[in-house]
N, C-alpha and C positions, 0 to 999 in steps of 0.2 A: 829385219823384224821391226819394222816400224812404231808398230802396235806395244812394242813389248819394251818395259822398262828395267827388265830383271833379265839375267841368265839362269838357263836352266842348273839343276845340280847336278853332278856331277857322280855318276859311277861307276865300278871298275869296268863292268862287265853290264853297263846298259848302253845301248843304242842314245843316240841325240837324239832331241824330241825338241820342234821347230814351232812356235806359231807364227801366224802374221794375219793382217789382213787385205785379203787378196783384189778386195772392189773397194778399197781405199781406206782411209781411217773414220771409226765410229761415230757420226754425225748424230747430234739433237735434229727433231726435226724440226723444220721452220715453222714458227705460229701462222694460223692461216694454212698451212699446204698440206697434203695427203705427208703421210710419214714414209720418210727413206729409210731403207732396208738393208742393212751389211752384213757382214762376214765375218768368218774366220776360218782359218784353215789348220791341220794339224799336219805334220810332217814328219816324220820318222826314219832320222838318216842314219844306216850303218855302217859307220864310220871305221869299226875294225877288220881285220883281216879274215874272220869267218863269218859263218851267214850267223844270222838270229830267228830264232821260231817265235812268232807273236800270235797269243792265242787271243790276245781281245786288249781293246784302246775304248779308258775310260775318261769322261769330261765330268767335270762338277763346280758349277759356278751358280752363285745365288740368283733367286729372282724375286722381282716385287719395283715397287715404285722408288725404292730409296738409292741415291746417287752410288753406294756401293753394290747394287743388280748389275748383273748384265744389261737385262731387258724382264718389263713388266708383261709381257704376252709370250711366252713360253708354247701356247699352241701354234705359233706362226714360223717355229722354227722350221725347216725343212734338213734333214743332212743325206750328204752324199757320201758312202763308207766307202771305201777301195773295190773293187771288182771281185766276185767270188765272196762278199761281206754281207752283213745283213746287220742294221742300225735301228737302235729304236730309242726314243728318248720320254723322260713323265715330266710331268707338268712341276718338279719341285726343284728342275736345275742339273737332272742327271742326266746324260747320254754315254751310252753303251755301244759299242761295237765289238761281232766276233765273227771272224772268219767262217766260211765251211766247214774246212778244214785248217788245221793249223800250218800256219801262211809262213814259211821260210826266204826270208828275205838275203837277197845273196850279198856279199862283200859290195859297199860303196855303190848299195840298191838304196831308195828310198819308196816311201808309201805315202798315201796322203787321204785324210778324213776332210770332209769341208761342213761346216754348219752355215747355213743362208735365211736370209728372212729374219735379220736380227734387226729389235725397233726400237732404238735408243731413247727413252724418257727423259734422263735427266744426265747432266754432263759430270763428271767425274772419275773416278776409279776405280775397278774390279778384280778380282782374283781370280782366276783359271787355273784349276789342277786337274794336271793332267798325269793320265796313269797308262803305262804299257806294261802290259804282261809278257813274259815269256824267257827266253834263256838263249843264251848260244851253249854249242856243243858241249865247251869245258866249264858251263858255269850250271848249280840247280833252278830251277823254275821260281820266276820270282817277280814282282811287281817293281815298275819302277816308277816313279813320283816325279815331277818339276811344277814348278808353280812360277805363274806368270801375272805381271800386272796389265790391264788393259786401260789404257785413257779411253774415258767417250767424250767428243770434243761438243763444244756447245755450238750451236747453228751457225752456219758457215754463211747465211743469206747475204747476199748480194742485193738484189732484185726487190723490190717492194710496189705496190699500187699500177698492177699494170695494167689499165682501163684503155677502151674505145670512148671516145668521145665526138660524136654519139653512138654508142653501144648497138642502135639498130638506126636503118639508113632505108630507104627506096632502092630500086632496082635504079643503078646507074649512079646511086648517091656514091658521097667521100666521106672519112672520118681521117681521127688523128687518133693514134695512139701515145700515152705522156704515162709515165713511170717514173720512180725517184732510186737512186741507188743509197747504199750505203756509204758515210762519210770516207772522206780518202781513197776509196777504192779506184777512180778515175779510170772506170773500164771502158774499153771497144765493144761494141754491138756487132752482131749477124742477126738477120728477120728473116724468117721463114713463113710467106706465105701458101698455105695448104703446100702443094708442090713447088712451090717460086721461093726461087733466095733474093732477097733483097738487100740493095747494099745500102749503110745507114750512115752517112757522113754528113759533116755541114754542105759538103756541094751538093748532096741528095735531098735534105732541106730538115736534118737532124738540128735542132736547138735546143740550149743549156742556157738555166738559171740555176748555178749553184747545181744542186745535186739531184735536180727534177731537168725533164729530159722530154723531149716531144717530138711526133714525127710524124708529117702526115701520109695518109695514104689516099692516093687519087692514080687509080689504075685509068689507062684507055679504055672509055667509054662506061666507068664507075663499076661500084662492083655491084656483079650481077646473081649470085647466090651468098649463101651462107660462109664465110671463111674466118677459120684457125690462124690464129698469128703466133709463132714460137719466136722469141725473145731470148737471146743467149748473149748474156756476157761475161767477157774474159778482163778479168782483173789485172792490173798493174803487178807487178811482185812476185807472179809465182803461185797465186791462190787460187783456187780451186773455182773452172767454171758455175754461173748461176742460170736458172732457167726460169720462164715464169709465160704463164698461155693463158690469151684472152680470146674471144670468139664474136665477129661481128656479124649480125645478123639482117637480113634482108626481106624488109615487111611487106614487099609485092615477087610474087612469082617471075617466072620469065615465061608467062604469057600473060597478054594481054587481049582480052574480047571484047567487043561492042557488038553489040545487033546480035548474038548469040543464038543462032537458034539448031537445034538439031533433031535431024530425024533417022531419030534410030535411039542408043542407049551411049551417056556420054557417062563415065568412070573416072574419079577424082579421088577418092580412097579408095583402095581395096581391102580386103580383109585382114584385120589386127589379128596379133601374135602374143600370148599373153604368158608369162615365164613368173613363176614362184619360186625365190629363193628361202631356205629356212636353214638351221645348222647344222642340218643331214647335207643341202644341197646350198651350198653357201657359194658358189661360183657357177659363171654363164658365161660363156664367149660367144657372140651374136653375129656370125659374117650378115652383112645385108648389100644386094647389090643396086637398088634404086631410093632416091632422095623419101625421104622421112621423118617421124616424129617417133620420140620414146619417150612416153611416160616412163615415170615411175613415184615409186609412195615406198616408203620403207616405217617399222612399227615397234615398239620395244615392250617385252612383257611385263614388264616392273618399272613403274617410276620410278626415275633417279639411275638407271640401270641404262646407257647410252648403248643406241644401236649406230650401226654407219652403213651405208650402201657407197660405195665408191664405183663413179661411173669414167670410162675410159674409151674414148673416141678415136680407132687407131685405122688408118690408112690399111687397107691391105697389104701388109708384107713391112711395115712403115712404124717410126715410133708412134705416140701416142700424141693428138695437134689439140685436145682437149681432155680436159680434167675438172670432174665435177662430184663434191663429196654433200651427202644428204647425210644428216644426221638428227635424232631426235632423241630425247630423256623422258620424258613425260608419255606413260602408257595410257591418256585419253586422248593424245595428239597426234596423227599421224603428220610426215612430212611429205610434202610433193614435189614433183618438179617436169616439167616440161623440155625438152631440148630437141631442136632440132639436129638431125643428121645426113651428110651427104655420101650421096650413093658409092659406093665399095668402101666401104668401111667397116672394120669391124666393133660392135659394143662389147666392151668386157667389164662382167659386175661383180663386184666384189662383197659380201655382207661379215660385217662382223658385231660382234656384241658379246654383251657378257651373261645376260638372260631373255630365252627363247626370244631373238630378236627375227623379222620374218619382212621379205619385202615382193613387192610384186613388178613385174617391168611389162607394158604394154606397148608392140612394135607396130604403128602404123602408116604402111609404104603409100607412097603419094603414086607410084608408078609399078610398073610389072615387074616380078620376084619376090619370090618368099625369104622370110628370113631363115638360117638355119641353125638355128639355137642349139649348142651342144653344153653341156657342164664340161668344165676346163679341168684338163686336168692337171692333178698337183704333182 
């Protein structure tokens, strides 16, 4: 129980009740980056020698901005109740789970609830009480209680200022990428170009001043599209890997024409793909299989009332090689943004807001295939 600074209580005739977290410990998110998202997990071990009948596992932890919340966004929670379970949680810090039927857990059986999409605001400590209902054979029907502390650790960043210089090149041009780490951390690098790993040492022509870092990139015969560069480093100590994705872009095509002429019909855009997101329809996952362009604009109904469109650039079948967040407060300003995309990738868009916040994404293929826009599901 990493997470947890207390033991549960203790009685005669209840089950152990476990938490932990299971996708690591509760992180602030890093200023500048999209927010990381954790966990927690409930576990319900019957430790005695008959079964126990559990008719329902209840959660109830604060929410709102202040360092003793769990988390300030309470809609983004998602949980997963045991098999044969049905879970539902409200917006003021409760969650609820009950069986079908009442769920007999047999001798040195356990069960497990999981809550995900947790977005830690502020670093500090929180209270978890947690309730299981139910009885074994020789004991009456009864609720039982444990309460738990949870740390939420303050940002774990590594990684800072991870820029192309120069951010866009010529077809065949070179850049450098140069980043600054956190003092003391004295980590090793891996690069990940689009599909390419590259290795990042001073024999590869990695250089250090102090705690700013540079490295150039000059592929055989320069680079020739658009490319994602993922940046991971592993700290000194024991601390938790950092990641951080910049995107170099290529301001001539890979054709080249002179003397141009054609007879017949020559096709350079094909028809745009135009996807409204709103809080009915707050999610889009966008396979597209030829090189492109994605607008997008996102809008907020209330000044002062932040909207966000989170946009995610993921390789088919592949993590995500770019990350780009649009956000706006001001309801006479809308924001934009332009981003180039390469072919088989998926765009995944994310909206959120806190009133009727609404964004638009315009798919325009440079080459043949349609995009296949589906809302994702949750």
């Amino acid at each position: 129980m990493t997470a947890t600074d207390s033991q549960p209580l203790a009685f005669a005739a209840a089950p152990t009740v476990l938490l932990d977290t299971p996708a690591g410990p509760l992180v602030c998110a890093c200023p500048g980056r999209p927010p990381t998202a954790g966990a927690l997990r409930v576990t319900l071990v019957n430790d005695r020698d008959t079964p126990f009948v559990c008719t329902g596992l209840t959660l109830t932890f604060p929410i709102g901005a202040a360092s003793t919340a769990l988390t300030d966004r309470a809609e983004d929670l998602r949980v997963h109740p045991p098999r044969g379970w049905t879970a539902r949680h409200d917006p003021h810090g409760e969650i609820t789970a009950l069986p079908h039927s009442p769920a007999e857990l047999p001798a040195g059986h356990t069960l497990s609830l999981t809550v995900e999409g947790i977005r830690v605001r502020e670093p500090g400590i929180t209270r978890v009480h947690l309730h299981a209902d139910g009885h074994h054979p020789d004991a009456a029907p009864s609720r039982h209680t444990t309460t738990h502390l949870i740390r939420k650790d303050a940002s774990q960043a590594i990684l800072s200022s991870l820029v192309a210089d120069p951010p866009a090149v010529e077809r065949g041009g070179d850049t450098t990428l140069k980043w600054q780490v956190a003092a003391g951390t004295d980590p090793r690098f891996d690069l990940r170009a689009a599909t390419t790993d590259l290795e990042v040492t001073e024999q590869t022509g990695l250089e250090r001043t102090g705690d700013s870092y540079s490295f150039p990139i000059k592929p055989q015969g320069g680079l020739t599209q658009n490319t994602a560069f993922l940046l991971t480093a592993h700290p000194a100590g024991g601390q938790p890997d950092d990641h951080a994705v910049t995107l170099v872009t290529v301001t001539r095509g890979d054709i080249d024409a002179g003397n141009l002429s054609v007879n017949g019909t020559a096709r350079i855009l094909t028809t745009p793909t135009a996807y409204t997101l709103n809080p009915a329809t707050h999610e889009q996952s966008i396979p597209v299989s030829t090189d492109g362009f994605l607008a997008a604009t996102v809008h907020t109904g209330m000044n002062g009332e932040a909207a966000t469109l989170d946009i995610n650039l993921c390789p088919l079948g592949d993590e995500p090689i770019f990350t780009y967040t649009l956000a706006t407060a001001d309801g006479s300003v809308d924001e934009n943004v332009l981003v180039p995309v390469p072919a088989d990738t998926t765009i995944d868009l994310t909206l959120t807001g806190d009133y009727q916040p609404s964004a638009t994404a315009t798919w325009f293929p440079l080459g043949h295939g349609t995009s296949q826009g589906r809302e994702a599901q949750s």
